[in-house]
Structure formats: C-alpha cells, structure tokens
C-alpha positions, 0 to 999 in steps of 0.5 A: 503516507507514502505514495508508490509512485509508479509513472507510466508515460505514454507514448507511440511506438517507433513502427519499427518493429510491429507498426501498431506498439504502444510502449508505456515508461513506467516509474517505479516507486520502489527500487528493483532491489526489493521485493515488490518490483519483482514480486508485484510490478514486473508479473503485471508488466509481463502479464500485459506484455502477453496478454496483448500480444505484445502490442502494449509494452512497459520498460520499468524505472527506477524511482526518481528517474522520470518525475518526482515521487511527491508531484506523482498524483498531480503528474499523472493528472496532467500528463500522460501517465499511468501510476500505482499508488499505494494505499494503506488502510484505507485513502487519506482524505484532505482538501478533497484529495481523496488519493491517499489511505490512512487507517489504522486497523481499518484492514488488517489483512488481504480478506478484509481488503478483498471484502472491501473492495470488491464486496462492499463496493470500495472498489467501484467508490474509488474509481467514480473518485478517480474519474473526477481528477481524469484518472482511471483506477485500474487495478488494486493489489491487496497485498495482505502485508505483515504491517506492524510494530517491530521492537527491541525490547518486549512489547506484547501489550498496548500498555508496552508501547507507552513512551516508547520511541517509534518511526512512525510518519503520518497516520501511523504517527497519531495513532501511536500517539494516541495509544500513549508511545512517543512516535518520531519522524526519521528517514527509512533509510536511518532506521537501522542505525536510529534502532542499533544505536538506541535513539528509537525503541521501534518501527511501524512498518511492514516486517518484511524489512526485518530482512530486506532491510537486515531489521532483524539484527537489531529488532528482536520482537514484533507486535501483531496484528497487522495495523495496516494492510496496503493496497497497492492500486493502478490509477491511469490518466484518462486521455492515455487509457481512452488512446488505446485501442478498445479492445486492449481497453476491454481485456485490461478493464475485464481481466488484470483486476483479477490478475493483480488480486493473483499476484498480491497473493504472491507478495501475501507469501512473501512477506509470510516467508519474510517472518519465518526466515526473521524467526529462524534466521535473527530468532524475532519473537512475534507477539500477538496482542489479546482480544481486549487489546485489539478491541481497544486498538480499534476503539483507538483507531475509529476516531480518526477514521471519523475524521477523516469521514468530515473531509469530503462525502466520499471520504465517509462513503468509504469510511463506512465501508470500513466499517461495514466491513469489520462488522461483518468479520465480527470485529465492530458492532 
C-alpha cells in the first residue's frame, strides 16, 4: 500500500513581507512530472493561498526532500507537519494503525467514495481516528481513478487472469491471488521493462500510467471495473492546526472539503483523457468484465474486507460502511 506522502512543515513567517504569514513546506509524494501534483496538489495550494489572503503559503517539494516517504504517518505525529495521504478503497487496518486503505472493489468510483464519506459517515469515522494519533483529517480527494488490470494479452474474464503474472503489492497482491493469478512484487519504476520483456503479463495500477508512463506501448488490453478508487486525504498534526488563527481554521474546516471534492473531479477527467488518448493513440483495448464476474470479484473481495474488519472496532465501523455503501448502489444484499 503506497502512502502519498505530502509533508507540510509548519513554521512562522519571517515578518518580512506581511508580519502575520504562515508559511507551510509541504512534501509531495508524487513527482511534479506527473499528473497529480498539478492536477491535485498545487489547485489546493493555490486555493488557500487565496482564499487567506495569503497569510497561509505552502512552497511545494518534491518527494523524498524533507523526510522519508515510509516514516510519513509517524512524522506527521510528532512534528509539525500536515500530510496528504493516500488512501485506496478503503483504510488498511493493522496493529491499530488505521492510516492505510486496502479493498479490493470496496469503491469502484468517485460516487461510491463520495457516498461513503460523506453519506455514510466515512468521513466523520476517519477524523475521530485521526484525532486519536493528534492528527486532523482535513480534506479527502475522491479521485475516481481508472484502477484496474493492464495487460499484454486479452484478459476480458476472471477465468483469464489464472496464472498470470501481475505487478501487484499489498492488498492488491492477495486479491489477485485469490482470484487464481500469480501477482509479483517488482519496483513501479521496472514495470515497463518487467512487461516489454515478457517477465510480468500485467499490472494493477491506475491507467492513467498507460500514458504517463508510456504503459501503452507495451500494454494492449485493460480490464474494467476499476478495483479501486483512491482517495487522497489531508491529515494535519493537530499542535500545528490548533496554531492558526481561528478564523483561518474555520474557513479551511468549512470550505476546502468541498474544494478537494471540486478538484478530484478534475484529476476524475484526467484520468478519463488518459484512456481516450491510450485507446487512440497505442489502440488499448478496454474490456469490461460481465455482471457474474464483477458479483464474483466482490464475492472474492469481501473476505478480506472482513479481516480487515477483526483488527480494531473502528476497522469494522468502516468496513460497514462499505458495505452499507454497496448495498445501496445494488451491488451487495
């Protein structure tokens, strides 16, 4: 499970300029190459720039610059730092470390993320977790990315996927196992090569790769429905958030959670882009798997939600929220 790791480091102004700045150093997890710094982490950094007039600036870095990716939840609990973290499906939860989401099928597009969260309750769950660690979760992005299987040769049915060799880490790992492919653990930046090469059949990953990654040249098929639709959030230390000024604190606790569901819509089109110019610029072929099969990829998934669900009470409160979630959309009874 990859974290995003957006670092935020608090610290005061020089006076210079205007006497009451706050300026925040904030660690991207992602490189300012790809898409999701501009399309996602410098709007929300522009947005509050303006929205306070200025008297709250971000300068952004780049990952690995202020502190490591891996130390990014425990970091961000001792210091004074606000971080985006990404989130897939829905939170991992192990030894009580409720920060990363895991399930497969659990959101299969920004709707159900959207309904989850903010219908359900998901949202409300993941701050009262967040608040135990001193962390406040601000913001969540629901992205709504194209996350599925890409492949070099036809896969258009579960019964396809059996022994193939998939990049795939983590969650993603045991549910390809569990629906018969052989999933393998390879550096995202060997993919290309692992795939050109004939050494992995495919990939789990978003398809937006497909063309900033330059996937499509060697990747000619890939399986929907998305598996998994991240969810970026931003968790801030509590010691910095509690050190602004109230009313700072009361716009961005008012207002950027609707701003980060505006902007996820324009990382949703994105990606959408990315498949249109993988079908027309490589000739990708996107398959959709049948109503049996998708029933039977959840039939598939559920058991790891449910034990994921045994790890803490608030691992199950949200595991039934995605359930609760899918039986309203008609996909569980």
């Amino acid at each position: 499970m990859v974290v995003v790791a957006v670092f935020l480091l608090l610290i005061a102004g020089s006076g210079m300029a205007q006497e009451n700045v706050i300026k925040w150093k904030l660690q991207d997890q992602y490189a300012g190459s790809g898409p999701q710094a501009g399309v996602m982490t410098v709007p929300l950094m522009e947005w509050i720039h303006k929205a306070t007039n200025g008297r709250l600036q971000i300068t952004r870095y780049e990952p690995g610059a202020l502190a490591s990716v891996a130390d990014t939840f425990d970091a961000l609990k001792r210091g004074p730092l606000i971080s985006p973290l990404c989130t897939r499906f829905l939170w991992r939860c192990h030894a009580g470390r409720q920060h990363r989401p895991g399930r497969s099928f659990g959101w299969t597009d920004a709707r159900a993320q959207t309904l989850s969260l903010f219908q359900f309750g998901f949202y409300d769950l993941m701050r009262k977790v967040y608040a135990k660690h001193n962390l406040l979760y601000l913001v969540s992005f629901p992205m709504g990315d194209i996350y599925g299987i890409g492949t070099t040769k036809p896969v258009t049915k579960l019964a396809d996927l059996k022994g193939k060799k998939i990049r795939a880490v983590g969650i993603y790992a045991n549910y390809l196992k569990e629906l018969g492919a052989a999933p393998t653990s390879i550096p995202y930046d060997e993919m290309y090569m692992a795939l050109k090469m004939g050494t992995i059949d495919g990939y789990l990953a978003s398809a937006s790769a497909l063309i900033s990654g330059k996937l499509g040249e060697v990747i000619h098929h890939y399986l929907l429905p998305t598996t998994n639709s991240i969810n970026c959030i931003w968790a801030v230390n509590m010691n910095s958030w509690n050190a602004l000024p109230k009313d700072i604190r009361d716009l961005l606790d008012n207002a950027a959670p609707r701003v980060a569901v505006q902007i996820a819509a324009n990382y949703s089109g994105y990606v959408e882009n990315s498949k249109i110019e993988a079908i027309k610029k490589y000739k990708v072929e996107f398959h959709t798997l049948s109503d049996a099969d998708q029933a039977e990829a959840l039939k598939v998934a559920v058991p790891l939600w449910d034990a994921a669900a045994t790890k803490t009470p608030e691992c199950k409160q949200a595991v039934d929220i995605i359930k609760e979630t899918n039986k309203y959309l008609g996909k569980m009874n």
